[in-house]
C-alpha positions as CSV (number, residue, x, y, z in Angstrom):
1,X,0.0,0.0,0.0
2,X,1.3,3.2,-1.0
3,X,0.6,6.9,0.3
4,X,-1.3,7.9,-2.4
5,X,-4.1,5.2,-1.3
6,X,-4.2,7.4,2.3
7,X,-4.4,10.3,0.2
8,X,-7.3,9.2,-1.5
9,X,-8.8,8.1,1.0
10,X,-9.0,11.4,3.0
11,X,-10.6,13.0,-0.5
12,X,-13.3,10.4,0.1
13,X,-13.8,11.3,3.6
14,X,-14.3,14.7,3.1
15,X,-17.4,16.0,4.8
16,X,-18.0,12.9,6.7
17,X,-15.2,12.7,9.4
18,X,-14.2,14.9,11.7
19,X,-10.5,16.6,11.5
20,X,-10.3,16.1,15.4
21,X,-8.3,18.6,17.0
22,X,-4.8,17.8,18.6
23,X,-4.7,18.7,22.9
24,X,-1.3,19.6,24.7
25,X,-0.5,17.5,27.6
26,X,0.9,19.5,30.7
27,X,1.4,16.1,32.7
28,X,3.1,13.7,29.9
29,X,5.2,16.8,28.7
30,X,7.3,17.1,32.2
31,X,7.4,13.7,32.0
32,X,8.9,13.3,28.4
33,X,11.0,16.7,28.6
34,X,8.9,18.1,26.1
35,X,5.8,18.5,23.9
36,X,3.2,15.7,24.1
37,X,-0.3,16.0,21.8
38,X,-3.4,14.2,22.1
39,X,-4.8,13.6,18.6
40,X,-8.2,13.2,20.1
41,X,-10.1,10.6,17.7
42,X,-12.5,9.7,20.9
43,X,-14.2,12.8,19.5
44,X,-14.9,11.2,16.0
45,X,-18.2,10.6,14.9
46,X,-19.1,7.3,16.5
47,X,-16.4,7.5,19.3
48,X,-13.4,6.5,17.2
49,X,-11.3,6.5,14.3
50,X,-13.2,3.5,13.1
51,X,-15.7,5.5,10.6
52,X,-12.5,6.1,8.5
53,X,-11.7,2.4,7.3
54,X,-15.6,1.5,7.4
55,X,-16.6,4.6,5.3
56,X,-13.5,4.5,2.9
57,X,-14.4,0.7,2.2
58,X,-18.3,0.7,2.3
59,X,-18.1,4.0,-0.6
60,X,-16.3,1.8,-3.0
61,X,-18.7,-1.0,-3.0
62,X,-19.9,-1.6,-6.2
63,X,-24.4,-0.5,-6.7
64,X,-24.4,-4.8,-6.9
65,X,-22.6,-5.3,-3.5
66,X,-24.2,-2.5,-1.7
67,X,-27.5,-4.1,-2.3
68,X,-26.8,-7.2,-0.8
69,X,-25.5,-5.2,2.4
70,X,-22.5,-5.3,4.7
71,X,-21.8,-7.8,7.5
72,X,-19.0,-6.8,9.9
73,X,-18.1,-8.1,13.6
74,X,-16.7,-6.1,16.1
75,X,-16.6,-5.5,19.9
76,X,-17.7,-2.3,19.8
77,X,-15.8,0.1,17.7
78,X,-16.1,-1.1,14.2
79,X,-19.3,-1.8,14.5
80,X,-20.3,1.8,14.8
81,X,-18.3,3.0,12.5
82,X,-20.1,0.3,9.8
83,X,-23.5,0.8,11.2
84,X,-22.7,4.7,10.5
85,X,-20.8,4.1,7.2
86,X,-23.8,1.8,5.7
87,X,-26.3,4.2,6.7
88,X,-25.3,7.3,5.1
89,X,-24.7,4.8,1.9
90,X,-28.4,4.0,2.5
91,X,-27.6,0.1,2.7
92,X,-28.4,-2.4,5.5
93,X,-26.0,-3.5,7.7
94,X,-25.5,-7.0,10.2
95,X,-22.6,-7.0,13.2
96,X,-21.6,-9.6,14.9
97,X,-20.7,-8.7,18.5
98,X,-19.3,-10.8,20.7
99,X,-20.9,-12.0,23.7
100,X,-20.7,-9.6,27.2
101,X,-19.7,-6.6,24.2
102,X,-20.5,-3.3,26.5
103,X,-23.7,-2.1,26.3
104,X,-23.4,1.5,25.2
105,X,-21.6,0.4,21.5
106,X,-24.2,-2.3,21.4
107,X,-27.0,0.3,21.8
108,X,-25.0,2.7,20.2
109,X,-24.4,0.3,17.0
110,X,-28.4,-0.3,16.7
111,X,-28.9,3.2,17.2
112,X,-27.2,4.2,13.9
113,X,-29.4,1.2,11.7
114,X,-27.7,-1.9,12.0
115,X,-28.7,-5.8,13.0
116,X,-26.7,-6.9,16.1
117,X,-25.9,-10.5,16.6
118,X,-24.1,-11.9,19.3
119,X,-21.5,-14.7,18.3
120,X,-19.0,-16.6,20.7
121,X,-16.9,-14.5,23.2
122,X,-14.2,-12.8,21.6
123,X,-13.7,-10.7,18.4
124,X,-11.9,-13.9,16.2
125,X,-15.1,-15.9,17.0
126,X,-17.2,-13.1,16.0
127,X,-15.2,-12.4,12.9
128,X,-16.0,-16.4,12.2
129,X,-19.8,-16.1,12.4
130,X,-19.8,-12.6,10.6
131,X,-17.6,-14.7,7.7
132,X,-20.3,-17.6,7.8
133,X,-22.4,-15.0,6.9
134,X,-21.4,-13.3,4.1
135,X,-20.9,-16.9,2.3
136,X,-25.1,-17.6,3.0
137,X,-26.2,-14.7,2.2
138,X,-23.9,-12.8,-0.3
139,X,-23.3,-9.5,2.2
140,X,-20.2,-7.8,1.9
141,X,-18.0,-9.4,5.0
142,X,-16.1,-5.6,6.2
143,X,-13.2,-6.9,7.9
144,X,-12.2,-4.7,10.7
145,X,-8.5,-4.2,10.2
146,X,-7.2,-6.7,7.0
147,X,-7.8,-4.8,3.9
148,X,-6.5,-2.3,2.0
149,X,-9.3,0.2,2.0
150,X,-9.7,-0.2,5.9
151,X,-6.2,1.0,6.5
152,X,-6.0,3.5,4.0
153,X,-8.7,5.3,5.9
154,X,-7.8,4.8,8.8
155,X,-4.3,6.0,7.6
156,X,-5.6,9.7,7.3
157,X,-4.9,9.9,10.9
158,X,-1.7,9.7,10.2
159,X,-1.5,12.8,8.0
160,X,-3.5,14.9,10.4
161,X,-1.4,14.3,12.7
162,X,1.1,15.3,10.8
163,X,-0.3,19.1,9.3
164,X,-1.1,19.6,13.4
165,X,1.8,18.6,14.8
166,X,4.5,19.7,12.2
167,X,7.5,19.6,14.1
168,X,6.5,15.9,15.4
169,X,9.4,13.8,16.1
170,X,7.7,10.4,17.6
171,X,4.1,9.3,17.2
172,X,2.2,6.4,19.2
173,X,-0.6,4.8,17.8
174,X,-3.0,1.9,20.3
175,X,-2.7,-1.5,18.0
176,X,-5.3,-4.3,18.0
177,X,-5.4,-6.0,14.6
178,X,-3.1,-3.1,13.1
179,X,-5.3,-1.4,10.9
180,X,-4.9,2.2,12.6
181,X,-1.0,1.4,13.0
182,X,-0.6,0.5,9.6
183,X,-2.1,3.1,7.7
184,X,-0.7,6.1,10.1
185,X,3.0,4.0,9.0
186,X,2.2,4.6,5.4
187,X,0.9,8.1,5.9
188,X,3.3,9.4,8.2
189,X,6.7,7.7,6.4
190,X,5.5,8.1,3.0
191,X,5.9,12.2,4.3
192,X,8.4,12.0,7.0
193,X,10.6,8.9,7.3
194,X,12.4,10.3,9.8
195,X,9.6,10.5,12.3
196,X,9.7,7.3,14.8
197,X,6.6,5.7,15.0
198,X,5.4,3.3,17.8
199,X,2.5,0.6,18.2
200,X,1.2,0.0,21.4
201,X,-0.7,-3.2,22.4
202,X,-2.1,-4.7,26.0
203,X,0.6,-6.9,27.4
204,X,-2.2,-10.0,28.1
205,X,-3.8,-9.3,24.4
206,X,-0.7,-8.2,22.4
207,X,0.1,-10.8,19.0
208,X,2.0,-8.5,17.1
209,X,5.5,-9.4,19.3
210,X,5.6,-12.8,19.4
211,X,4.5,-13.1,15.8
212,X,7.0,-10.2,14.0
213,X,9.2,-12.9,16.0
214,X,8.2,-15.2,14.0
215,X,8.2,-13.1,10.7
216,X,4.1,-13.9,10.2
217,X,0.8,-13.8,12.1
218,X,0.9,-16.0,15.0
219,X,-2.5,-16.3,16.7
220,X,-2.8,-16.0,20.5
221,X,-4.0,-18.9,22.7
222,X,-5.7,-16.9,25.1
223,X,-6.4,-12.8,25.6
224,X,-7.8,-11.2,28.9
225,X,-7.7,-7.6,29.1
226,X,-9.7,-4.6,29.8
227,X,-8.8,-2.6,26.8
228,X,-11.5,-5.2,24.8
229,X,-11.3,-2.5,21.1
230,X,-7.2,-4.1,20.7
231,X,-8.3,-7.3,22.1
232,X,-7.6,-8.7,18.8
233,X,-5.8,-12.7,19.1
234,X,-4.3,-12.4,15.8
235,X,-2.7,-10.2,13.0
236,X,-4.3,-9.3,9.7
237,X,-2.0,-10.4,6.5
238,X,-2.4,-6.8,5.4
239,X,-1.2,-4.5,8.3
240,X,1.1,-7.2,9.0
241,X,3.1,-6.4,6.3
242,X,2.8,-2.9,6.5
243,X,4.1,-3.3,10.4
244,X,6.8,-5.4,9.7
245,X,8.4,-3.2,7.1
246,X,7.4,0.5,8.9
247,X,6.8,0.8,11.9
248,X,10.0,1.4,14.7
249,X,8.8,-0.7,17.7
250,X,5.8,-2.7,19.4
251,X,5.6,-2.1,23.2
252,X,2.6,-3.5,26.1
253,X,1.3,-2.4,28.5
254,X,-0.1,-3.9,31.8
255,X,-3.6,-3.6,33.0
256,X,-2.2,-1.3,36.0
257,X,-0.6,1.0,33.7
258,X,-4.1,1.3,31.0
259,X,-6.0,2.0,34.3
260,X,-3.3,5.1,35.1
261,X,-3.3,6.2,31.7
262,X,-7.3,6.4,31.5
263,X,-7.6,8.5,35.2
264,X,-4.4,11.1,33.5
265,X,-6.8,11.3,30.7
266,X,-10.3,12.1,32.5
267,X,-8.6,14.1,35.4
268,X,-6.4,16.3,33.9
269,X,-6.9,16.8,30.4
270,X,-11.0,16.5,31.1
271,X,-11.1,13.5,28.4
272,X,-13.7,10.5,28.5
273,X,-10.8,7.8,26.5
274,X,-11.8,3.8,26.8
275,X,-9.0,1.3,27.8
276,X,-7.8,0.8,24.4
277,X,-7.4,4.0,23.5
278,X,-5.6,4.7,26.7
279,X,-2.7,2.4,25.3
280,X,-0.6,5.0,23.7
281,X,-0.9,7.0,27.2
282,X,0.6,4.5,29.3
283,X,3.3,3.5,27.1
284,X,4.6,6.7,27.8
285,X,3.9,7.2,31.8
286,X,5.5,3.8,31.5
287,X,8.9,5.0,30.3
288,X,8.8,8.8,29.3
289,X,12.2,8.4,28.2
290,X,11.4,6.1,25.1
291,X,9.7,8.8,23.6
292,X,11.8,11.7,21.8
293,X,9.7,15.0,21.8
294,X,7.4,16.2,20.6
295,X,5.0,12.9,20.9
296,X,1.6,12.8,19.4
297,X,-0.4,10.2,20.8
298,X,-3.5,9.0,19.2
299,X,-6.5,8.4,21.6
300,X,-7.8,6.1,19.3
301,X,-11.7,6.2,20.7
302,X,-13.8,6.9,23.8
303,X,-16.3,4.6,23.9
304,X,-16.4,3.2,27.4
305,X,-18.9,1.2,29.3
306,X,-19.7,3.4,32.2
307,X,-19.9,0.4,35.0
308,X,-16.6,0.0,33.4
309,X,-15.6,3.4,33.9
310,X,-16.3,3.3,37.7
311,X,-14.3,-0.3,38.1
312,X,-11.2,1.3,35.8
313,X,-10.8,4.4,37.9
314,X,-11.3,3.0,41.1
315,X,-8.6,0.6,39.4
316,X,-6.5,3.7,38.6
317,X,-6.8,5.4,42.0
318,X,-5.5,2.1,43.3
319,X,-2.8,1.9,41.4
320,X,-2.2,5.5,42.0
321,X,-1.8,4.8,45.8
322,X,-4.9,7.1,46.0
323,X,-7.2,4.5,47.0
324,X,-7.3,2.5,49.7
325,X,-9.1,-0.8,50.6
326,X,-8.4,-3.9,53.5
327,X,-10.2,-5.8,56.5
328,X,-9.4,-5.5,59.7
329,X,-10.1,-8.0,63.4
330,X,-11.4,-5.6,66.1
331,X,-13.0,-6.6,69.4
332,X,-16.4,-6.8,69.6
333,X,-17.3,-4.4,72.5
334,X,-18.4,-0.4,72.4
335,X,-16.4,1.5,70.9
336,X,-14.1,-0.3,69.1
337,X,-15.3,0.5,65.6
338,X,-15.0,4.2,67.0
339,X,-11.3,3.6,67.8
340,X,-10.6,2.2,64.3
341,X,-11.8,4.8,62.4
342,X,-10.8,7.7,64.9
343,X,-7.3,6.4,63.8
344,X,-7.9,6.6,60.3
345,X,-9.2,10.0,60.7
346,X,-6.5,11.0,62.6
347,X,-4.2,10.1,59.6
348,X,-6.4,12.8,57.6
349,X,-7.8,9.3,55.0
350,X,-11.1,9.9,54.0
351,X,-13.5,6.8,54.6
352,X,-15.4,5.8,51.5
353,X,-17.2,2.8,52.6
354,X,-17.4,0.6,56.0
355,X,-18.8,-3.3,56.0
356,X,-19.3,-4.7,59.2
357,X,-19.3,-8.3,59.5
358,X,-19.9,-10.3,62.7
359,X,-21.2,-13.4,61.3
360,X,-18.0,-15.8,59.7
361,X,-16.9,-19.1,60.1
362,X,-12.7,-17.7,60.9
363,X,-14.1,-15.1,63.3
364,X,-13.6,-15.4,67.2
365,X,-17.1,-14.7,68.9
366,X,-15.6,-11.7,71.0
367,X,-14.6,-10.5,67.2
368,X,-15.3,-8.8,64.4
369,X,-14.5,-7.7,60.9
370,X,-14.6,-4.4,59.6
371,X,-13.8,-4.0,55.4
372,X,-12.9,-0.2,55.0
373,X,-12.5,1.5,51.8
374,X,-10.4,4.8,51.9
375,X,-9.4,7.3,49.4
376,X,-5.6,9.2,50.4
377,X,-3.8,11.7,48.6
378,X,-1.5,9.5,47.2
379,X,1.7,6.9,47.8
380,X,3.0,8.5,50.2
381,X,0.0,9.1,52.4
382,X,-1.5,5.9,52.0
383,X,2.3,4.5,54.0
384,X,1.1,7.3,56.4
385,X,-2.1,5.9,57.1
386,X,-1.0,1.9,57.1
387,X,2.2,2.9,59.0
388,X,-0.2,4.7,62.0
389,X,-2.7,1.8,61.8
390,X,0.0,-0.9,62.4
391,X,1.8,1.4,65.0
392,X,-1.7,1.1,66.5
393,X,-1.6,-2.2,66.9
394,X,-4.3,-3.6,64.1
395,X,-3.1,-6.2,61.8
396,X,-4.3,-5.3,58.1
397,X,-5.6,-8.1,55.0
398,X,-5.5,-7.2,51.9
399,X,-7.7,-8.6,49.3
């Protein structure tokens, strides 16, 4: 795939995407030594750079193939973006979703005219059943990441990110199946081969490694992350290639590190970014060093379960040393429960939640346990507050 196939692609797109803006980041600068940028594609239309490849492909159908329709599968992300693409084309759409997919792209997915199926209870086994398909019924199987039209559009990120950020010297790009990494490659060394550019995937979900190891897609046995728009078990053939020949370096990131990345994203630069998206972030709160200024990170979408939400933050705060949780044994007499928490207050840690439980089979009958949830300032307060409980003479568990 050449530049001039990203190039064309962004005349396609004209009128339909977004150009989303780029964001300074205050926090991940300091860090780096100098200028980090947000390309914010969580503020697409549909919540992610996703309408790009769906719109560029779905446009080039033939009058024949759009009347049979499109059949796509998808956890989320794609799915949107070839529920949208199909209905400004005016053609029906069916997505395959696998099973316990979030509930707002699900919704979100119907909302913009297409047929939702669930199918198995990943993305590979909905990508089967969406494959299946499109041999019974003749619809046009969209593949989410392998084919040329999908990363072309989804390449034009890459040359916005270039006319915003001029002067760019590294840019990291979130990487499931490769499609987004691929095509920002194409666009962004077809223009500037000198710019380093950097795919990021979830450490417990990441194929690209183990298989540009191996010099071809390798599939993965098993994937369990958080970050469920990379969770993608194995490499297209397309991107692949493009990957293998372009791009600088693959690096993963832990669960820990997507939940900090996601609370730096929401709390100070005031942006609602899903796990995957996140990935680029926490590569480089990871190792700030790794990244030569200025860095433009692409935030690849925002479309985040908010149940979800709540569990990754209180994650993130965790992780942060901002958050607090553990049981304590205390007597059961007057009082006691008093003491505990005077102590706590007295270490300035604000209580979030109190269980009491006097009914379990390891309990003493002059005891009880107390679960208290506590939010501190940070690491070093939350030593403060464990340090002045154990001088106190209670003996902490931690779940």
């Amino acid at each position: 795939m050449r530049l001039e196939d990203v190039q064309a692609a962004r005349l396609l797109l004209q009128g339909v995407i977004r150009d989303t803006p780029v964001q300074g980041s205050r926090p991940l600068s300091e860090r780096v030594g100098g200028q980090v940028w947000f390309k914010c594609e969580n503020l697409q239309r549909a919540g992610s750079f996703k309408i790009r490849g769906a719109y560029t492909r779905i446009s080039r159908l033939s009058d024949e193939e759009a009347a049979r329709g499109v059949v796509a599968a998808s956890a989320g992300n794609h799915a949107q973006g070839v529920a949208l693409a199909a209905s400004l084309r005016g053609i029906p759409s069916t997505v395959f979703m696998p099973e316990g997919a979030p509930i707002p792209k699900v919704e979100a997915t119907r909302a913009y005219g297409a047929h939702v199926t669930f199918a198995g209870h990943s993305v590979d086994e909905a990508l089967v059943a969406a494959q299946e398909f499109s041999e019974q019924t003749g619809a046009v199987f969209v593949h989410p990441f392998d084919h040329v039209d999908i990363v072309a559009g989804a390449g034009t990120v890459g040359l916005e990110v270039l006319e915003q950020c001029p002067d760019v010297k590294t840019v990291v790009v979130c990487t499931g199946g490769g499609g987004l990494l691929a095509g920002t490659a194409v666009a962004v060394k077809g223009l500037r081969p000198d710019v380093r550019v950097v795919g990021v995937q979830a450490e417990s979900a990441a194929a690209y490694p183990a298989s540009l190891a191996a010099g071809r897609p390798v599939p993965l046995d098993e994937m369990a992350t958080m970050a469920d728009g990379i969770a993608v078990g194995c490499p297209g053939g397309v991107p692949f290639a493009i990957i293998e020949s372009l791009v600088d370096e693959i690096r993963t990131v832990s669960e820990e590190s997507l939940s900090r990345a996601l609370l730096l994203c929401l709390e100070r630069a005031k942006l609602v970014v899903e796990p995957a998206g996140a990935a680029a972030v926490a590569a480089v709160l990871d190792d700030p060093a790794a990244f030569e200024p200025p860095v433009a990170l692409v935030l690849s979408g925002g479309n985040i379960d908010p149940l979800l939400l709540m569990r990754v933050l209180r994650h993130g705060l965790a992780v942060a040393g901002r958050f607090l949780s553990f049981r304590a044994r205390i007597s059961d007499r007057p009082g006691a429960l008093v003491g505990l928490l005077s102590e706590v207050a007295a270490a300035d840690a604000s209580v979030l939640e109190v269980e009491h439980v006097r009914t379990h089979a390891g309990l003493r009958v002059d005891e009880v346990e107390v679960r208290l949830q506590l939010e501190t300032r940070g690491a070093e307060h939350r030593e403060e507050v464990l340090k002045r409980l154990s001088e106190a003479g209670y003996t902490l568990v931690f779940d």
